[in-house]
N, C-alpha and C positions, 0 to 999 in steps of 0.2 A: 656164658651169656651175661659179661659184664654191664649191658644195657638195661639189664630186665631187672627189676623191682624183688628183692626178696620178698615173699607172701607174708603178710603179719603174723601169721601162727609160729615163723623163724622154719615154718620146711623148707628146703630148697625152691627154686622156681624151675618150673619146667616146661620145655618148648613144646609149640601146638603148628605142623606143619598144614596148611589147609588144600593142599595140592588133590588128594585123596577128595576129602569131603569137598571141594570145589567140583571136582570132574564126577564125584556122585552126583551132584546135585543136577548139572548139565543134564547128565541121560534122565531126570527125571524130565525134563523140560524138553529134551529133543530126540526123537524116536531115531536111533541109529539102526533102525533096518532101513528106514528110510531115507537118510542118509547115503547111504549104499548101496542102494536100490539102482540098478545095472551096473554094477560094479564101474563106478567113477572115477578119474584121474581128477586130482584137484591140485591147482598152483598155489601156493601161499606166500604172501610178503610180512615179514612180522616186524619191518620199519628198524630192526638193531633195539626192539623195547620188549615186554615182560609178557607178551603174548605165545612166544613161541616156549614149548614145553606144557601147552595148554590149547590150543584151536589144534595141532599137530597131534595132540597126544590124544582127545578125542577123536580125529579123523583117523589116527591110527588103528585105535583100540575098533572102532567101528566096519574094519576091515578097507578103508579105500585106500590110494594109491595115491602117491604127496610128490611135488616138487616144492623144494623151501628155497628162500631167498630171503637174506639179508637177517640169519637164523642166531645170530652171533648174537649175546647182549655187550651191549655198549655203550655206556653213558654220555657220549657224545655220537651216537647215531650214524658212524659211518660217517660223519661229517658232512651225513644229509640232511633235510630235511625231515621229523620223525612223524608228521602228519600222512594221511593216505587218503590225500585225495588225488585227483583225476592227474597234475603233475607229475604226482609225484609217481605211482605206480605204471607207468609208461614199459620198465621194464617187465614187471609181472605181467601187463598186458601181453607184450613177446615168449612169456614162457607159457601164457595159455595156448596162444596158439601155436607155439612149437610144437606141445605136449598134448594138443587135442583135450584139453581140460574141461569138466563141465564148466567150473567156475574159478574164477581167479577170487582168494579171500585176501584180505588184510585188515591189518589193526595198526591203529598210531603207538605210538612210544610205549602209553602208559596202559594201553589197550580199553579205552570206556568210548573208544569213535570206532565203526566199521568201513569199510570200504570194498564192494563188490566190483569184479567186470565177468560179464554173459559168455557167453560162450566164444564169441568172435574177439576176445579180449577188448573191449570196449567197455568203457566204466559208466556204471547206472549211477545215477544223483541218487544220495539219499534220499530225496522227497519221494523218489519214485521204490525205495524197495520200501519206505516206511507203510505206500499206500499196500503195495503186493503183502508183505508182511500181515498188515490188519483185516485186507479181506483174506486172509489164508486162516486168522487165527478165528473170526466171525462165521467165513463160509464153514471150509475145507474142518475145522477142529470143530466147528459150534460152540465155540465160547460166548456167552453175553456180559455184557458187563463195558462200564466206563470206557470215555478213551480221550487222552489230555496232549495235546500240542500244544507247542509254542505259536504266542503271533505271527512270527517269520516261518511259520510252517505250513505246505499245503494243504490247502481247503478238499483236495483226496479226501484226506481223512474226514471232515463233515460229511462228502456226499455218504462213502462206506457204511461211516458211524445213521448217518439218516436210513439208510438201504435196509441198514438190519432192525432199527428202532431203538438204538442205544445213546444215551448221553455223550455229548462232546463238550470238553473242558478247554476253553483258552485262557494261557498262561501268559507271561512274561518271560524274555530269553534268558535262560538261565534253569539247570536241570533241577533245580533245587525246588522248584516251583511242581514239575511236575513228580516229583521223588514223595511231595508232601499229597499230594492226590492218590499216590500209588500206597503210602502209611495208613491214610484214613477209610481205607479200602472204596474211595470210591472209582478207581477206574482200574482197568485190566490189561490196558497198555497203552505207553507212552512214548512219543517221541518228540525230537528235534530238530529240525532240517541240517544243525548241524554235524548230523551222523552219529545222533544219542537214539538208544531205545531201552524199551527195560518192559517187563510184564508179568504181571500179577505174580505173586509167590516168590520172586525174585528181589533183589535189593533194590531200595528208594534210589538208583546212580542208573548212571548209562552204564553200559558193556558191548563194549565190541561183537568179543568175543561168540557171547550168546548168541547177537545178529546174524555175524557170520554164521553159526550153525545152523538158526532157523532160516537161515536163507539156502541152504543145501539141504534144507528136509524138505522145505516148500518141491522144489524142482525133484527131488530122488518122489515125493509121495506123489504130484502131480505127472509127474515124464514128462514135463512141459519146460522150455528152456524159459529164461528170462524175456524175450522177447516174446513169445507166446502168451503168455500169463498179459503181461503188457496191454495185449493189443484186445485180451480177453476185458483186458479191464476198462480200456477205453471205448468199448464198446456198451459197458453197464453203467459209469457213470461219464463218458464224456471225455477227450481230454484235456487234462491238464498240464501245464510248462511252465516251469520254475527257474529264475535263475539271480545270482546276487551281485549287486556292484561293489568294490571297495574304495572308496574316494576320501584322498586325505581332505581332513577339516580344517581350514582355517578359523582363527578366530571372529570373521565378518562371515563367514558360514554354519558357525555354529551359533552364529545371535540370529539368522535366518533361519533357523532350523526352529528355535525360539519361538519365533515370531510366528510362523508357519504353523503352530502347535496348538497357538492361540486364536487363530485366524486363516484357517486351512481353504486353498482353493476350491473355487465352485468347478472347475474344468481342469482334468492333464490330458495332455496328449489328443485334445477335442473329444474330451467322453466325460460327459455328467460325472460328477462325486455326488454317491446318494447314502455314502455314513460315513462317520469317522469314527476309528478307536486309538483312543489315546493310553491303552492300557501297558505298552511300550516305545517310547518316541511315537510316530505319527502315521498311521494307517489309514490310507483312501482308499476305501470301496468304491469300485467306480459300476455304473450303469449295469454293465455288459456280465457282472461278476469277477470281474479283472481287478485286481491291487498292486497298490505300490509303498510299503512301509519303508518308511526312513529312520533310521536312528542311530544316536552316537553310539560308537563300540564303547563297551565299558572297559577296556584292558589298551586300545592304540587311541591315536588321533586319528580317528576315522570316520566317514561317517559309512553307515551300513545301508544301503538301499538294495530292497527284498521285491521281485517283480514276479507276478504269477498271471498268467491268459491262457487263452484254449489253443494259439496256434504259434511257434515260433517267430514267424510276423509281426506279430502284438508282442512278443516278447521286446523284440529289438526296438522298436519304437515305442511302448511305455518302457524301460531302461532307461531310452536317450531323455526320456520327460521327467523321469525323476533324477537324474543327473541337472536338467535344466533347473528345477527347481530349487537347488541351493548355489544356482550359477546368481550372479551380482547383475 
């Protein structure tokens, strides 16, 4: 272990393999009877990154039955894409339904993003397992206690968090924000819309990993597929529809975006704005409950516009209004 630091007392140093105590720690977090509760086929994509030997090794040890893909690690990813969203796992959608799988699971490269598809292979947005996830862990487990999104994440989780009588925390993008809510003990689980979760007792970071699991105990404890659960939920609080734009920034759209921050429209899309929050780029509440957050990415030249409404309808046309509003 030429890398590692001899100890100052001059003993050797000696390696701490966490493979073991990581997968103990799982099963205290995720009941594997339930997990395998009708004896399950499950697909997995582990994207060519650090997840697989670990979501697989669980699903093994728990007794279910695995197709893997893309099980190799590789520092350059198959020379795919090492993300897993809805693109990219297009195949693992096709070995769901070859394989008759409950759920298709996947993790990106470094494994702290999840990515689910339902039974028909079809991939759920994360805004929507985060909402299934929180009432599962409120209802279904009884747990009380905090619960902290990001601005760009659905307002699901307010209604849920309102439903049960529990505190909701809005952050700033970025997990660091909600990792520090998760330290001070005041919330019991956190997420991201983009495909971050973490919950009490667990490390201040996103994990994949974890999601995936709690998303196959949800469905093994419940016998309800993803789409069931779904439509259970839209009927307690309403639906909600999520989706994000990427639009590179110029620099006369990023002095607009400025300007817009300091000076935010009374109307988009012909609907009142009745708040603003400025606590990450620029948030309109509009009338109806509907938003459209705008903000620079901090890592591309981007700008990020975040669009949430009750009906796919309103989706596409607040989209096209917040696209409008850094048009010249």
């Amino acid at each position: 272990l030429p890398d590692v630091p001899a100890p100052e007392d001059g003993s050797p140093p000696t390696a701490f393999d966490p493979v073991a105590a990581y997968l103990e720690d799982l099963g205290r977090k995720v009941d594997a009877s339930a997990v395998a509760s009708g004896d399950p086929h499950f697909s997995l994509d582990f994207r060519y990154g650090t997840s697989s030997g670990f979501l697989d090794a669980y699903l093994e040890r728990a007794g279910t039955k695995l197709s893997r893909l893309n099980a190799k690690r590789d520092p350059l990813f198959g020379g795919e894409s090492p993300q897993c969203g809805e693109k990219e796992l297009v195949g693992l959608g096709e070995e769901v339904r070859r394989s008759g799988s409950r759920l298709g699971l996947a993790c990106d490269g470094d494994a702290d993003r999840f990515g689910v598809l339902d039974e028909t292979g079809t991939y759920v947005g994360p805004n929507r397992i985060l909402a299934l996830l929180l009432r599962d862990l409120l209802d279904r487990k009884r747990r009380k206690g905090g619960v902290a999104r990001s601005v760009a994440t659905t307002h699901a989780l307010d209604a849920i968090a309102s439903r049960a009588g529990v505190p909701l925390f809005e952050t700033p993008v970025g997990f660091k924000y909600i990792g520090e809510k998760l330290i001070a003990g005041e919330i019991i689980f956190g997420g991201e819309e983009s495909a971050g979760l973490t919950v009490e007792g667990h490390v201040p970071e996103k994990d994949g990993i974890l999601a995936d699991l709690l998303v196959a105990e949800m469905c093994g404890a419940t016998g309800k597929s993803i789409g069931e659960l779904g439509a259970e939920l839209d009927r307690e609080i309403g639906p909600f529809r999520s989706t994000r734009v990427d639009l590179p920034l110029t620099p006369e759209e990023k002095e607009r975006l400025a300007k817009m921050r300091e000076s935010p429209p009374e109307q988009v899309g012909g609907r009142r704005v009745s708040d603003v929050n400025r606590i990450d780029g620029i948030k309109l509440i509009l009338e109806d409950g509907s938003w459209i957050l705008v903000r620079e990415s901090g890592t591309e030249p981007l700008a990020r516009v975040y669009v949430e409404a009750r009906s796919e309808e309103d989706i596409a046309s607040l989209a096209k209004a917040g696209r409008e509003l850094l048009a010249p």
